[in-house]
C-alpha positions as CSV (number, residue, x, y, z in Angstrom):
1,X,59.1,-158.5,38.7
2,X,60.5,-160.4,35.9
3,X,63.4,-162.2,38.4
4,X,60.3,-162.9,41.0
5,X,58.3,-164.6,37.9
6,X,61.7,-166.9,37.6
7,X,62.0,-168.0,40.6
8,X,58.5,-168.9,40.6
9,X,57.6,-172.3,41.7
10,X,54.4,-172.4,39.5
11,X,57.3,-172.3,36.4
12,X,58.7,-176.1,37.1
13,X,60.4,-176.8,33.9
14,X,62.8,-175.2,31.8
15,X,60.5,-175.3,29.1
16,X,58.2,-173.0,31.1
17,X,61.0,-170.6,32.1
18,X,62.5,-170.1,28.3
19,X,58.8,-168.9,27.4
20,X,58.8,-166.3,29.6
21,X,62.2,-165.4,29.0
22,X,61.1,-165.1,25.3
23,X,58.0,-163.3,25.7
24,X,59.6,-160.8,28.0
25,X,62.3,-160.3,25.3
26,X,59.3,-159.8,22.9
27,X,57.5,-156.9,24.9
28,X,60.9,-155.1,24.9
29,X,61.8,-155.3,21.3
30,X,58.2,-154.3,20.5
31,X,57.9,-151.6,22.5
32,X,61.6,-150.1,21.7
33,X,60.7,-150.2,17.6
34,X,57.4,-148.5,18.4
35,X,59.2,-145.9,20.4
36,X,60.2,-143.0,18.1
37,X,63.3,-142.4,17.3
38,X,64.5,-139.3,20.1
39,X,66.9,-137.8,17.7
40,X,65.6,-138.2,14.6
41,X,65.4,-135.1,12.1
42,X,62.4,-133.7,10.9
43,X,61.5,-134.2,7.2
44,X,62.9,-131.6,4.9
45,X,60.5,-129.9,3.0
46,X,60.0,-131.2,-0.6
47,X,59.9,-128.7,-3.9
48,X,55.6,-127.8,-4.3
49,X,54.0,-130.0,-7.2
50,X,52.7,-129.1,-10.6
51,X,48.6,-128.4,-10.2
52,X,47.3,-131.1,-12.4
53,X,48.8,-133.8,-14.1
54,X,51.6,-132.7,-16.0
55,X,52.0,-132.8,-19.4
56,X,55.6,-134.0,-20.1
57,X,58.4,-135.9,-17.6
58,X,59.8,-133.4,-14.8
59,X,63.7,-133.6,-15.3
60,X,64.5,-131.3,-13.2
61,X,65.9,-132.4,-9.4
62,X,65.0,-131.0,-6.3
63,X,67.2,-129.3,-3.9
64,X,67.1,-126.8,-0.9
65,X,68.7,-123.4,0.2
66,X,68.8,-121.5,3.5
67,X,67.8,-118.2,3.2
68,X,67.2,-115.6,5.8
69,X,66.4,-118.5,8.2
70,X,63.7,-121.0,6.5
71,X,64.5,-123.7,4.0
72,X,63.6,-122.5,0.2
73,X,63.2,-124.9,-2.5
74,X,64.2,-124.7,-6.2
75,X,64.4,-127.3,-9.2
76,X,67.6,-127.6,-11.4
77,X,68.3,-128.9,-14.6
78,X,71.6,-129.8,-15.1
79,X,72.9,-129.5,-19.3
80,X,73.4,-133.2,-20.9
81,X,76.6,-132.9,-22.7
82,X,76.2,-135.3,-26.0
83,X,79.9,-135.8,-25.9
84,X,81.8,-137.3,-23.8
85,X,84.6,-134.7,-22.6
86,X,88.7,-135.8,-22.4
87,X,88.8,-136.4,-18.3
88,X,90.9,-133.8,-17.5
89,X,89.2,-131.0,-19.6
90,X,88.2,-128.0,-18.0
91,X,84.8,-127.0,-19.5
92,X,84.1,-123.0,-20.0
93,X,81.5,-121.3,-17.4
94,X,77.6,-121.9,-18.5
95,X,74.8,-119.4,-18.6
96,X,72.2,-119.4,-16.1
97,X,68.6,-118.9,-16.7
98,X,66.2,-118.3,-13.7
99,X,62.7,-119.7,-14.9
100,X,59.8,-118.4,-12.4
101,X,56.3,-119.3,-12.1
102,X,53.0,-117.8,-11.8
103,X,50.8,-117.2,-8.7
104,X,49.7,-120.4,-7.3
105,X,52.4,-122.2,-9.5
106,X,55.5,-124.0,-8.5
107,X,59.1,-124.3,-10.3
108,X,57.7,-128.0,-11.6
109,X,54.9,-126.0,-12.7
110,X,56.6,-123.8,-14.9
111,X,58.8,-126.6,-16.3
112,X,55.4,-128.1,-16.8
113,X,53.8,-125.0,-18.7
114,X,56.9,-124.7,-21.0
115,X,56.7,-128.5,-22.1
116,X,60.0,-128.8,-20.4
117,X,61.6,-126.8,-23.5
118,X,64.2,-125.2,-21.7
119,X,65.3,-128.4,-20.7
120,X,66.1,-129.5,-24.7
121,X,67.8,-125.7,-25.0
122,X,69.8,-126.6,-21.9
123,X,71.0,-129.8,-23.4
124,X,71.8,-127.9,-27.3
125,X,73.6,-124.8,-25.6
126,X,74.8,-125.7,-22.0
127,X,72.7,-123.8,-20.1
128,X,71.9,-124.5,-16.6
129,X,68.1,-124.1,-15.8
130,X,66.6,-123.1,-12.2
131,X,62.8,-123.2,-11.5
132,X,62.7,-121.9,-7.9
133,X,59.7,-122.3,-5.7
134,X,57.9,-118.5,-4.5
135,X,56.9,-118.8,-0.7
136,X,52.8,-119.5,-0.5
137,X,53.6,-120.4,-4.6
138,X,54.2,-116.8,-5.2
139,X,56.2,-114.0,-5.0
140,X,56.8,-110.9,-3.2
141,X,57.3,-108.8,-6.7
142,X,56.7,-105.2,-5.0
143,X,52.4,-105.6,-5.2
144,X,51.9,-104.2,-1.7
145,X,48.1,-104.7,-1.6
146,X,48.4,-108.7,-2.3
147,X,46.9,-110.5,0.3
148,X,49.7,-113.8,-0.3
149,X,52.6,-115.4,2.2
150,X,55.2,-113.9,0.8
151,X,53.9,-110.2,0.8
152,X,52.2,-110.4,4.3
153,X,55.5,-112.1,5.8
154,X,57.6,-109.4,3.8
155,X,59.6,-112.4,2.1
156,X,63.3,-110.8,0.8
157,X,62.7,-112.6,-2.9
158,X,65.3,-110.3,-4.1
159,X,68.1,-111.2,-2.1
160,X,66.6,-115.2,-2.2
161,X,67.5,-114.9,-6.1
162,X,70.4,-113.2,-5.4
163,X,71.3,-116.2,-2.9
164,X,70.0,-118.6,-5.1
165,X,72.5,-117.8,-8.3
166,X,75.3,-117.2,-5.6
167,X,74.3,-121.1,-4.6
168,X,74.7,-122.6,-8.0
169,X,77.7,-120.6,-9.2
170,X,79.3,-121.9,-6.2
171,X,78.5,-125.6,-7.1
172,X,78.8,-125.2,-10.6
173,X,81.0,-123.1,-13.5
174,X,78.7,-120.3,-14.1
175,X,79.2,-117.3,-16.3
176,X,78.7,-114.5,-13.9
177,X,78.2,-112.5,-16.7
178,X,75.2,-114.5,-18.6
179,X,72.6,-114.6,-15.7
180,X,68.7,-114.8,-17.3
181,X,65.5,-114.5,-16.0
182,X,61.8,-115.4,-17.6
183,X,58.9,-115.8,-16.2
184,X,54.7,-115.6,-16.5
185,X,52.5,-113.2,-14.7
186,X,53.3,-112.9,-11.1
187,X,56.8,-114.6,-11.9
188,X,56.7,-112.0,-15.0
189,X,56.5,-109.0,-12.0
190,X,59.1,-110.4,-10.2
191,X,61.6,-110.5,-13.1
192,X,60.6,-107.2,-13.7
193,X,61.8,-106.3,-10.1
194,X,65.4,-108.3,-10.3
195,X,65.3,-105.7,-13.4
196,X,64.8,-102.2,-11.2
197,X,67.0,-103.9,-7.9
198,X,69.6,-106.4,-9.1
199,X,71.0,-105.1,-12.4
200,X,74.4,-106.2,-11.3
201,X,73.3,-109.9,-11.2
202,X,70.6,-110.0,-13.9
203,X,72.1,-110.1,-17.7
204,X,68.5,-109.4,-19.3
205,X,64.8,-110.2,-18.4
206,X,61.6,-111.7,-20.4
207,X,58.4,-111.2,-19.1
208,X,55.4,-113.3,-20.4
209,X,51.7,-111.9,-19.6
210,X,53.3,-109.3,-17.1
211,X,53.1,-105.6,-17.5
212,X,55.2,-103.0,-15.2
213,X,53.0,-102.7,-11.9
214,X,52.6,-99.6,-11.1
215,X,53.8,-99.5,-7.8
216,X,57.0,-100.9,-9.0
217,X,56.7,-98.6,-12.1
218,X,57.1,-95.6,-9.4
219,X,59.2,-96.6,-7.4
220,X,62.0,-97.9,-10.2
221,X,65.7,-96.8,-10.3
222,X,67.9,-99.3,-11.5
223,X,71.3,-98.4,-11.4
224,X,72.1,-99.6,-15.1
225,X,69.7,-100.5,-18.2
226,X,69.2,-103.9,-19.3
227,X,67.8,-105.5,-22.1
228,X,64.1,-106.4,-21.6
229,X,61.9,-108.8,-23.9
230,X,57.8,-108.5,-22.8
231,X,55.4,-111.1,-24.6
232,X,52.0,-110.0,-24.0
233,X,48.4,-111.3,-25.1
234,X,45.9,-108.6,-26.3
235,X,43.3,-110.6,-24.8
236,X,44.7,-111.6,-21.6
237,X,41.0,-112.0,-19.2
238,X,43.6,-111.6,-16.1
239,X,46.3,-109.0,-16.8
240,X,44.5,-105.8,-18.6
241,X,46.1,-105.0,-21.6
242,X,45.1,-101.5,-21.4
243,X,45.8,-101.4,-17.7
244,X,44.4,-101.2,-14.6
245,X,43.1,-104.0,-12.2
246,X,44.7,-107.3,-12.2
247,X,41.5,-110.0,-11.7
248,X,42.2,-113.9,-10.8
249,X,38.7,-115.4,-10.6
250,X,36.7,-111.9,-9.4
251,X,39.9,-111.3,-7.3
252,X,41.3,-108.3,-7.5
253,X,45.3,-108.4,-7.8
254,X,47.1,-105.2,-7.9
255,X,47.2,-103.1,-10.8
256,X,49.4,-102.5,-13.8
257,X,50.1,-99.7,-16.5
258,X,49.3,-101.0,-19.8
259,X,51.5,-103.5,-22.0
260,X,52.1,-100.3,-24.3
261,X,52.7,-97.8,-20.9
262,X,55.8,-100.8,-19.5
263,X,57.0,-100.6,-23.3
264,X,57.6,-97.2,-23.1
265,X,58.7,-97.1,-19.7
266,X,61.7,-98.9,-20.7
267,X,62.3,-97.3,-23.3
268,X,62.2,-94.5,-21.9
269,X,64.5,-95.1,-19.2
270,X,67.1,-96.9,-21.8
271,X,66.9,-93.5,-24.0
272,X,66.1,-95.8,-26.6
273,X,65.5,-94.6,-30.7
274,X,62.4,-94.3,-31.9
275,X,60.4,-97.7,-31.8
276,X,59.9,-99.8,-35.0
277,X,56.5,-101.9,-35.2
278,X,56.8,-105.1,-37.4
279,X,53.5,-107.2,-38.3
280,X,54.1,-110.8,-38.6
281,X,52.7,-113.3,-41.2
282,X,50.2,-115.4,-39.4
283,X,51.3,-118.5,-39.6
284,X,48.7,-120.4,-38.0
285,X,45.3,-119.3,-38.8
286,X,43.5,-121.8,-36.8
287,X,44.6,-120.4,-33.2
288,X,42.7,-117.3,-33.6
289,X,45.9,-115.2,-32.5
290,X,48.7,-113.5,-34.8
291,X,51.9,-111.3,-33.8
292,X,53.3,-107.9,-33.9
293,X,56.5,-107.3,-32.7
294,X,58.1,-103.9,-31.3
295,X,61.4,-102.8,-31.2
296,X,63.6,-100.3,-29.4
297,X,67.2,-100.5,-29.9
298,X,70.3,-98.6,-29.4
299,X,69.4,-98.1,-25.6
300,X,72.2,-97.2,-23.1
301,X,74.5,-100.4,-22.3
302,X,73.9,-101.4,-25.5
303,X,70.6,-102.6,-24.3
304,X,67.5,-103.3,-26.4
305,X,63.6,-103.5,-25.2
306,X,61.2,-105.4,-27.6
307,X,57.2,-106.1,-27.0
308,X,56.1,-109.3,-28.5
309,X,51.8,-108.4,-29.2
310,X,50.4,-111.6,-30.0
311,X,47.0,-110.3,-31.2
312,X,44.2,-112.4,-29.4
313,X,46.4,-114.5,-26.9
314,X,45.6,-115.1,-23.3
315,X,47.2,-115.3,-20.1
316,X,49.5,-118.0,-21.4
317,X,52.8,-119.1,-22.5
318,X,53.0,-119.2,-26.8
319,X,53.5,-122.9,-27.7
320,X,53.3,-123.5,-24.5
321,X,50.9,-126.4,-22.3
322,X,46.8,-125.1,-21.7
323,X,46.9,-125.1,-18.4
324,X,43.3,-124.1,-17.5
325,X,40.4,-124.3,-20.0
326,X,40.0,-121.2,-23.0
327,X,37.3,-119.5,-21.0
328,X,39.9,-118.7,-18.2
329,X,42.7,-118.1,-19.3
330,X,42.2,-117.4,-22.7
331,X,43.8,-118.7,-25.8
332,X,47.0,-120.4,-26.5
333,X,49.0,-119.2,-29.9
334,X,50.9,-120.9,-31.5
335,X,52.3,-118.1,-33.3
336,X,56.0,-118.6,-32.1
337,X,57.3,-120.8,-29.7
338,X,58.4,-118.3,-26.1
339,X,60.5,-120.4,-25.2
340,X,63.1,-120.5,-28.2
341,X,62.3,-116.8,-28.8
342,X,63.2,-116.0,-25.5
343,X,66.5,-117.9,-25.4
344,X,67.5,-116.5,-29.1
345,X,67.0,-112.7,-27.2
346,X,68.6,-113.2,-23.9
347,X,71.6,-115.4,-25.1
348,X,72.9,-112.2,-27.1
349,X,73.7,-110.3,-23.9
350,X,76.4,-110.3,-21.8
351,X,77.2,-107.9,-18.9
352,X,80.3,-105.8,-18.8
């Protein structure tokens, strides 16, 4: 068609035949830049945002992981070494802490909520820090009756944890032996599950505003004790002190035994001495909350199980970021800061 146009005799000049030309050229070029690309990749998915504005910088960077056939995502904060090391020095394995989030919560989330803390105890004791992303921003912690992605597709967030410290010992010098996980509520569960089914991984746990569910509670034989740290709010409006239904909102969410019941459960199960209860000075007045601390030691492995009771708290993290109003979630205290507390108890234990 083009040729025929050429060798038109209505295109006398040149002139007339170099428009065409250039036109024709035009059409091609547009067309091929609007055609998409045949072997271009699809977009990998991206880490799931904080709800709300966030409160302080995320530091943290984005990666991905293959697991089980889909593409998981998890945020890492590498340690900021204030020195400068000789170029050729070999630098001693670092601790890991797994930091997990609550339902409908994210890993920038949970570095959110904490006010990026573990970020400044990363930096002051060379800890590498992971906040991994649940499927459906949750997690498959054992609570058959949820109705979320990860229980309804039977997500494996065991062996995904498992996976993901295999990832980042791999890429990095990580103490085998020094492997943490905290985390609040549902992320709370799910450390309580790496407890029961991944001993041999998981140095010690810390659950915030998590008691044992009792599914889980049944159904839980570790193969060796570890040491376990619970910080619980008396008057937590979604995870019953006293037991029972977990309620989101009117929702029921599974149930749990009561903050004193997972205590003793441990305890139990470490063949732990008798308890000790210490009452705490309250040291802010103002937040309406104050804190009792109890403590089972000499449990088998050398363990230890402690129950932080912070005496009118809610279903938050102490010293940690409001992230709904008071009437949801209950109150913030202020009484000690979780997330220094919790690195002070972990950081003592080492596995075998």
């Amino acid at each position: 068609m083009i040729v025929k146009l050429l060798n038109s005799p209505l295109l006398a000049s040149p002139e007339q035949r170099m428009k065409l030309i250039a036109c024709t050229l035009l059409l091609f070029v547009g067309a091929a830049s609007a055609a998409p690309a045949a072997n271009k990749a699809p977009p990998k998915p991206a880490c799931a945002t904080a709800r709300g504005k966030s409160p302080v910088k995320i530091e943290s960077q984005c990666l991905r992981i293959e697991h089980e056939g889909a593409t998981r995502t998890y945020r890492l904060y590498k340690p900021k070494s204030k020195t400068q090391p000789p170029a050729k020095a070999t630098q001693s394995p670092r601790p890991l802490l797994l930091v997990l989030h609550g339902g409908d919560g994210s890993g920038s989330g949970m570095e959110a909520l904490t006010l990026g803390q573990f970020n400044r105890i990363a930096d002051k004791f060379g800890v590498f820090v992971a906040y991994p992303d649940g499927v459906g921003r949750s997690w498959n912690d054992n609570r058959t009756d949820m109705n979320t992605q990860g229980v309804k597709a039977d997500v494996n967030d065991v062996d995904f944890l498992r996976t993901l410290v295999a990832r980042i010992s791999a890429q990095h010098q990580i103490n085998a032996k020094r492997i943490y996980v905290t985390g609040i509520s549902t992320g709370g569960f799910m450390a309580f599950r790496l407890a029961g089914e991944a001993a041999d991984t998981i140095t010690a746990i810390a659950p915030v505003a998590a008691s044992l569910p009792v599914e889980l509670a049944r159904e839980c034989r570790p193969p060796r004790m570890i040491s376990i740290a619970m910080i619980n709010g008396t008057d937590d409006p979604m995870m019953p002190w006293l037991g029972g239904d977990i309620k989101v909102l009117g929702t029921r969410r599974g149930q749990v035994l009561s903050t004193q019941e997972s205590f003793e459960h441990w305890a139990k199960f470490g063949d732990c001495a008798i308890p000790t209860t210490h009452m705490q000075r309250d040291k802010v007045p103002e937040d309406g909350t104050s804190l009792v601390r109890h403590v089972a030691r000499e449990c088998k492995n050398n363990s230890e199980i402690r129950l932080y009771e912070m005496l009118g708290g809610g279903h938050t993290w102490p010293s940690g970021h409001p992230y709904l109003g008071q009437r949801t979630i209950g109150r913030v205290s202020r009484e000690l800061n979780a997330s220094e507390e919790i690195w002070n108890f972990l950081s003592r234990y080492s596995l075998p």
